[in-house]
C-alpha positions as CSV (number, residue, x, y, z in Angstrom):
1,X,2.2,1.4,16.5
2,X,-1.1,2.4,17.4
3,X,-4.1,1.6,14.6
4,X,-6.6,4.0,14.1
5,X,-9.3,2.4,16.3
6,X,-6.7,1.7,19.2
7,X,-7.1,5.4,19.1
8,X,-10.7,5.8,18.6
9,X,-10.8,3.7,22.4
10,X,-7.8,5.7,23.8
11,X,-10.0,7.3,25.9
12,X,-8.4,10.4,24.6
13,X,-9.3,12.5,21.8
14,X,-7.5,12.9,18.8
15,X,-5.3,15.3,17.7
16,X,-5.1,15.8,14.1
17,X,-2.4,18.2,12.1
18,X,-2.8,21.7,11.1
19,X,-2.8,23.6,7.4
20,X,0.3,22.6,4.9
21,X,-0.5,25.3,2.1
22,X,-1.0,28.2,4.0
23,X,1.9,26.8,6.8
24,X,4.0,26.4,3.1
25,X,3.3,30.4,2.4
26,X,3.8,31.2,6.1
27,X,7.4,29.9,6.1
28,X,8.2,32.0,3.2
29,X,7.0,29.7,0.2
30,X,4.8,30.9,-3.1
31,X,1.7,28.9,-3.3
32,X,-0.1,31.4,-5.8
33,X,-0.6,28.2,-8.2
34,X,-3.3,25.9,-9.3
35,X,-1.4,22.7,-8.2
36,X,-1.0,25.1,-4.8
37,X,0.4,22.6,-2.0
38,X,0.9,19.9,-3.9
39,X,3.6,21.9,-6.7
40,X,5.7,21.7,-3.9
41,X,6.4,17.6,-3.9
42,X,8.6,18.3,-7.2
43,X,9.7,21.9,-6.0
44,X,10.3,21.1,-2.4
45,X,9.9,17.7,-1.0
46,X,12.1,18.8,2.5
47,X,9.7,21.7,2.9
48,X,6.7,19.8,3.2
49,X,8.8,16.6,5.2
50,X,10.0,19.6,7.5
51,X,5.7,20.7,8.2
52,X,5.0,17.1,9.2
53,X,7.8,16.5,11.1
54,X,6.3,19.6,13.1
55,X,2.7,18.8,13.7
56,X,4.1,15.5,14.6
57,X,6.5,17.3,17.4
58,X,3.6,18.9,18.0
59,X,1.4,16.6,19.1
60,X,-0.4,15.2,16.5
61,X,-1.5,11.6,16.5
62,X,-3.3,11.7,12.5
63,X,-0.8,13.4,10.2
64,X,-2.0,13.7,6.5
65,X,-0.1,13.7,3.4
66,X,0.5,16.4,0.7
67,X,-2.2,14.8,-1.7
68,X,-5.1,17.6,-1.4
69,X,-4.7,19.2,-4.5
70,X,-2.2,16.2,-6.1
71,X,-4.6,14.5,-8.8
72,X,-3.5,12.7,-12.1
73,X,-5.4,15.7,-14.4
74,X,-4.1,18.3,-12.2
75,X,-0.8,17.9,-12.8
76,X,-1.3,17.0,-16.2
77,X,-2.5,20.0,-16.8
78,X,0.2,21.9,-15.3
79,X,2.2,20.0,-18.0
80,X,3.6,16.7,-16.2
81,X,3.0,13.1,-17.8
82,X,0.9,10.8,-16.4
83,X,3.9,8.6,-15.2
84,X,4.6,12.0,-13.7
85,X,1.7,12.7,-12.0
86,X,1.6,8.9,-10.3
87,X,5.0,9.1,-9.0
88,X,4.0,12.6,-7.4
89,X,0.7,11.3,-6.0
90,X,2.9,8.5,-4.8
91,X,5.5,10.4,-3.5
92,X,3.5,12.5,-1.1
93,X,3.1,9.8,1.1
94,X,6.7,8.8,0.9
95,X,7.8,12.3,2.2
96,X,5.1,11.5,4.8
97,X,6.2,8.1,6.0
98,X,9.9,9.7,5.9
99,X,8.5,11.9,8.2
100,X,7.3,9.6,10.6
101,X,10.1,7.5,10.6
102,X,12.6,10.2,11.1
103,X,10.3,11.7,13.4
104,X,10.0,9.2,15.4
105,X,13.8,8.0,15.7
106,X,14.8,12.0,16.9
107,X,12.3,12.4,19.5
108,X,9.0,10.6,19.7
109,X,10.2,7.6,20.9
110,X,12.0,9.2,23.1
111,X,9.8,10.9,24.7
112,X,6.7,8.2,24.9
113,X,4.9,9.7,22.0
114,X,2.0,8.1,20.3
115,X,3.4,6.6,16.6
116,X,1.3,8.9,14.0
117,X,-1.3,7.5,12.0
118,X,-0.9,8.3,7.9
119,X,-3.4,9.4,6.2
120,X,-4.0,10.0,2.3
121,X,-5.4,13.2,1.2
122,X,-9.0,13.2,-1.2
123,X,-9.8,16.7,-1.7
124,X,-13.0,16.8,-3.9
125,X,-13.4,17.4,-7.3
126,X,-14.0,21.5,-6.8
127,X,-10.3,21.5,-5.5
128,X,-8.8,20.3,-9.1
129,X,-11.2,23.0,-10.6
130,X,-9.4,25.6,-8.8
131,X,-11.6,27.9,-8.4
132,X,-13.3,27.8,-5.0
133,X,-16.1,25.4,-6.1
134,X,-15.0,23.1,-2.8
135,X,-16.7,26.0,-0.5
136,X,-19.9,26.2,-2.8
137,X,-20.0,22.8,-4.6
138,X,-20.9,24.6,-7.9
139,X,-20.2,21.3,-10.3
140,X,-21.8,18.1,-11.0
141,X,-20.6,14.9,-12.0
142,X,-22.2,11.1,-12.1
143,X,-21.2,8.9,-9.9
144,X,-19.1,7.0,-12.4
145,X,-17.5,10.1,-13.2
146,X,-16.5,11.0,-9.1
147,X,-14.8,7.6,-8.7
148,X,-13.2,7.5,-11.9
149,X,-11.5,10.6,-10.8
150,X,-10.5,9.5,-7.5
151,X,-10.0,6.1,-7.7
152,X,-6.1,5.9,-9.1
153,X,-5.3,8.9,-6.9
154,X,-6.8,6.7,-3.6
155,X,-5.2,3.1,-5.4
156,X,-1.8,5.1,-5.6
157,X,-2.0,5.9,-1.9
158,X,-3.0,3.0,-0.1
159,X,-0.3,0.5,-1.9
160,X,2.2,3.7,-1.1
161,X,1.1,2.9,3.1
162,X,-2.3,5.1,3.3
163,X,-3.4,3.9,7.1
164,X,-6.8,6.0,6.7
165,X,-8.2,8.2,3.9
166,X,-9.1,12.0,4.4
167,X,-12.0,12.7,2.0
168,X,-12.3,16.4,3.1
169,X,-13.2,20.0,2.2
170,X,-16.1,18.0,0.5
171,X,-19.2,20.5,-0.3
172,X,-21.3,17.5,-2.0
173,X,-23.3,14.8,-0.5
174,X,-22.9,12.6,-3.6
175,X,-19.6,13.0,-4.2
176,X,-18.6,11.9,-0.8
177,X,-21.1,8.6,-1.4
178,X,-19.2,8.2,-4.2
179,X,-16.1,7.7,-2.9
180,X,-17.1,6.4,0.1
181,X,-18.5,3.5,-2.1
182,X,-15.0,2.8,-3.5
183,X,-13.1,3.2,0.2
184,X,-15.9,0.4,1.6
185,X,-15.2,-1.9,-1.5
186,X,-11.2,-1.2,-1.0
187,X,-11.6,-2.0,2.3
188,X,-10.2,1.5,3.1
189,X,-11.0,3.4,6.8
190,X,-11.8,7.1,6.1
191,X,-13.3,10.0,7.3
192,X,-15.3,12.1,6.0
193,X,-15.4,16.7,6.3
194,X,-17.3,19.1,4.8
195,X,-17.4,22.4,4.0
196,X,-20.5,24.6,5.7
197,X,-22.0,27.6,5.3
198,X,-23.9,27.5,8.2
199,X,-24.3,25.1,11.1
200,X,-27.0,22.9,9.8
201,X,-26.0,22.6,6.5
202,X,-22.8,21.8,4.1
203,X,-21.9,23.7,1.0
204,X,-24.1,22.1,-1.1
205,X,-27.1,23.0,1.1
206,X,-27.7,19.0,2.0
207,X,-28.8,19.0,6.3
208,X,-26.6,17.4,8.5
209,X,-29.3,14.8,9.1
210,X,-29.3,13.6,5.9
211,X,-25.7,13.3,5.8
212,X,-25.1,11.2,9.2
213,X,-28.5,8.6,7.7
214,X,-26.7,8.7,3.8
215,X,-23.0,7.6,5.2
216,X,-24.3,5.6,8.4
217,X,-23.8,2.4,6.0
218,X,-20.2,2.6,5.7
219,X,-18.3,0.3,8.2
220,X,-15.1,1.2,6.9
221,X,-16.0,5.3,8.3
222,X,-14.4,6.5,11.3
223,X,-15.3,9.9,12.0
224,X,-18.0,12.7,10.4
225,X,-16.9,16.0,10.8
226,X,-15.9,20.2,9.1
227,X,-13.0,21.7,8.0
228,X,-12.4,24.8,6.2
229,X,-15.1,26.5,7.6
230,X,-14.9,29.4,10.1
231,X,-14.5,28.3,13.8
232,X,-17.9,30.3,15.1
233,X,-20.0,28.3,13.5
234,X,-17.9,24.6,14.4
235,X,-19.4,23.8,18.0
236,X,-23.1,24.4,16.9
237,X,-22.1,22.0,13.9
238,X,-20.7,19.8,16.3
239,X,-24.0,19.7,18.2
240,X,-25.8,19.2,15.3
241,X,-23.4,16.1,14.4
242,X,-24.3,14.5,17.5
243,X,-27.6,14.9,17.6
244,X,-27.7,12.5,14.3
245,X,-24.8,10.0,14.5
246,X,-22.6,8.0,17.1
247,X,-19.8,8.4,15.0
248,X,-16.9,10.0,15.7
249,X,-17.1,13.8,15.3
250,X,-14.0,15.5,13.3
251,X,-13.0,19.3,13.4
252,X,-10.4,21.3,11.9
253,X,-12.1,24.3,10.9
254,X,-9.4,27.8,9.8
255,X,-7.8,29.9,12.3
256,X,-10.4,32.3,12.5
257,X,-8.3,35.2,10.7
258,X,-9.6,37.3,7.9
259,X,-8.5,37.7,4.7
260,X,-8.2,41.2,3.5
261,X,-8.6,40.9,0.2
262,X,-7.5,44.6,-0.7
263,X,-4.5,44.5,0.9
264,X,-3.7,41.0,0.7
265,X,-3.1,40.2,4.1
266,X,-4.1,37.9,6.7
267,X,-6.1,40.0,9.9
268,X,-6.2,38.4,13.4
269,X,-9.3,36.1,14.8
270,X,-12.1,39.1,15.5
271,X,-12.7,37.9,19.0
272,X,-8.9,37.4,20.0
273,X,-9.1,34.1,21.2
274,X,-7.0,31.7,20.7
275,X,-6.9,28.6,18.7
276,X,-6.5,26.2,22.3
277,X,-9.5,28.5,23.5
278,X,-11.5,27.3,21.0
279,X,-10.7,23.8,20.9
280,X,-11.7,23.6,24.1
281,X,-15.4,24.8,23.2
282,X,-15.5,22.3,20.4
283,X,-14.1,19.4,23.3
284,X,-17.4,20.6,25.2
285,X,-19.2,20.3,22.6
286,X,-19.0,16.6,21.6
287,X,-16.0,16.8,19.0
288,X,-13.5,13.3,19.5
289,X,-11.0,14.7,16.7
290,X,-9.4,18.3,16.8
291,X,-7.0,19.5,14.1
292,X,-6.5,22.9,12.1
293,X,-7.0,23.9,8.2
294,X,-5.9,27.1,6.7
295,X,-3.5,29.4,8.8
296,X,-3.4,26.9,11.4
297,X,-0.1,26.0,12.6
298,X,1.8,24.0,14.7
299,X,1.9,25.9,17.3
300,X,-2.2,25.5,17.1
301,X,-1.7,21.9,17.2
302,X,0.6,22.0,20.1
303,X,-1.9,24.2,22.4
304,X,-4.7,21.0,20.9
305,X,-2.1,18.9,22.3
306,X,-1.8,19.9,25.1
307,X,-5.7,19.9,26.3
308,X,-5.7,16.3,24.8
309,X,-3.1,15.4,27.3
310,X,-4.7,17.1,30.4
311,X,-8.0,16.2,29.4
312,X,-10.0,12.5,28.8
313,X,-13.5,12.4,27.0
């Protein structure tokens, strides 16, 4: 078993998984719901066991579990108990440590794989709120008030076997201070992502100079980085990443298709590339971690894969 930072000094880059809500709808699966990904760990635990078990066959070395949108208020308010709502939090990285193992007894070891690292899902507060508030950080909380929301969710997931913490589609500066705060005190390696709407500055309009001096103080973080966020604008973010920081640069941006809001479909990426093609630009550009988000999909992951293992950084 390979630790995070055994990674990190691989020599290699990282391959991290692709999208489980929109992978969920792909395969046939209704995600039209505020609980979205996350309605499935009652609905359809095998589903979501089934997606990792892919990305890992794929290639991936940083799998995540099916916590995004999985809070203690969320499901409350879709209902469930607070008992409930624990044992689902909880449960998402069971079905992901499930994965793994039966992963890894069927092929990986077989075949000389790398053993996946887990990591817990933190979406931010916008993703309870389901309403797109994570791509324009719209709401404002105290600090108290961002870590009393998170802090069960992220206490639930490390003593289920969290090995690294996702604190992603995050379109607020303090928000991710805020929980980095409790990850350092937890002793808890994360990352962190962020949402951008363009390549010098996140959602909530903070520069990403700001954000690489604000977060620098974290030991415990192993990687800055986007997701979410169309892939034209991901290699000039990149750029911009390392022109601040030495850390680790993480990118898993969408697929690049449009939604067609009309006709509620998914259009192709507008220059036809594909999503290897890309990866390779964002490689070039300085990033050490390459996954997917929405409409990304294993096969995604596999072409990322596959550059990791024909290429060194």
């Amino acid at each position: 078993m390979k630790s995070i930072d055994e990674l990190i000094n691989s020599g290699r880059f990282i391959v991290m998984d692709g999208a489980m809500g929109t992978e969920l709808e792909n395969r046939g699966y209704n995600v039209s719901d505020a609980l979205w990904s996350a309605k499935f760990l009652r609905e359809n635990p095998d589903a979501i066991k089934q997606i990792h078990k892919d990305y890992m066959e794929a290639g991936a070395n940083v799998v995540t579990c099916c916590s995004y949108q999985a809070t203690i208020p969320g499901f409350m308010d879709a209902g469930y108990s607070e008992k409930e709502a624990e044992s689902l939090i909880r449960k998402s990285m069971e079905i992901l440590k499930e994965a793994r193992e039966e992963w890894w007894r069927e092929s990986g070891e077989k075949k000389g794989a790398d053993y996946p690292v887990l990591a817990g899902d933190i979406g931010p507060y916008g993703a309870y709120l389901a309403d797109g508030s994570e791509y324009t950080g719209s709401y404002s909380l105290t600090k108290e008030e961002y870590q009393e929301f998170h802090r069960r969710r992220i206490q639930i997931l490390k003593d289920a076997g969290a090995e690294i913490f996702a604190v992603e589609t995050c379109p607020k500066l303090d928000e991710a201070i805020a929980v980095g705060e409790m990850l350092e005190e937890m002793g808890c390696d994360f990352w962190v992502s962020f949402t951008f709407t363009s390549k010098t500055r996140i959602s909530d309009g903070t520069e990403i100079s700001v954000i690489a001096k604000e977060l620098s103080r974290f030991s415990h973080l192993k990687a800055l980085g986007v997701n979410c966020t169309p892939p034209e604008l991901v290699a000039d973010i990149i750029r911009n990443y390392r022109a601040n920081t030495n850390l680790p640069i993480c990118v898993y941006p969408n697929s690049g298709e449009i939604y067609d809001g009309i006709k509620k479909i998914w259009k192709g990426a507008p220059d036809g590339r594909t999503y290897g093609e890309r990866a390779k630009d964002w490689l070039d550009a300085g990033a050490n971690w390459i996954g997917g988000c929405c409409r990304t999909s294993p096969r995604d992951i596999k072409a990322v894969a596959e550059l990791r293992d024909g290429a060194s950084v």
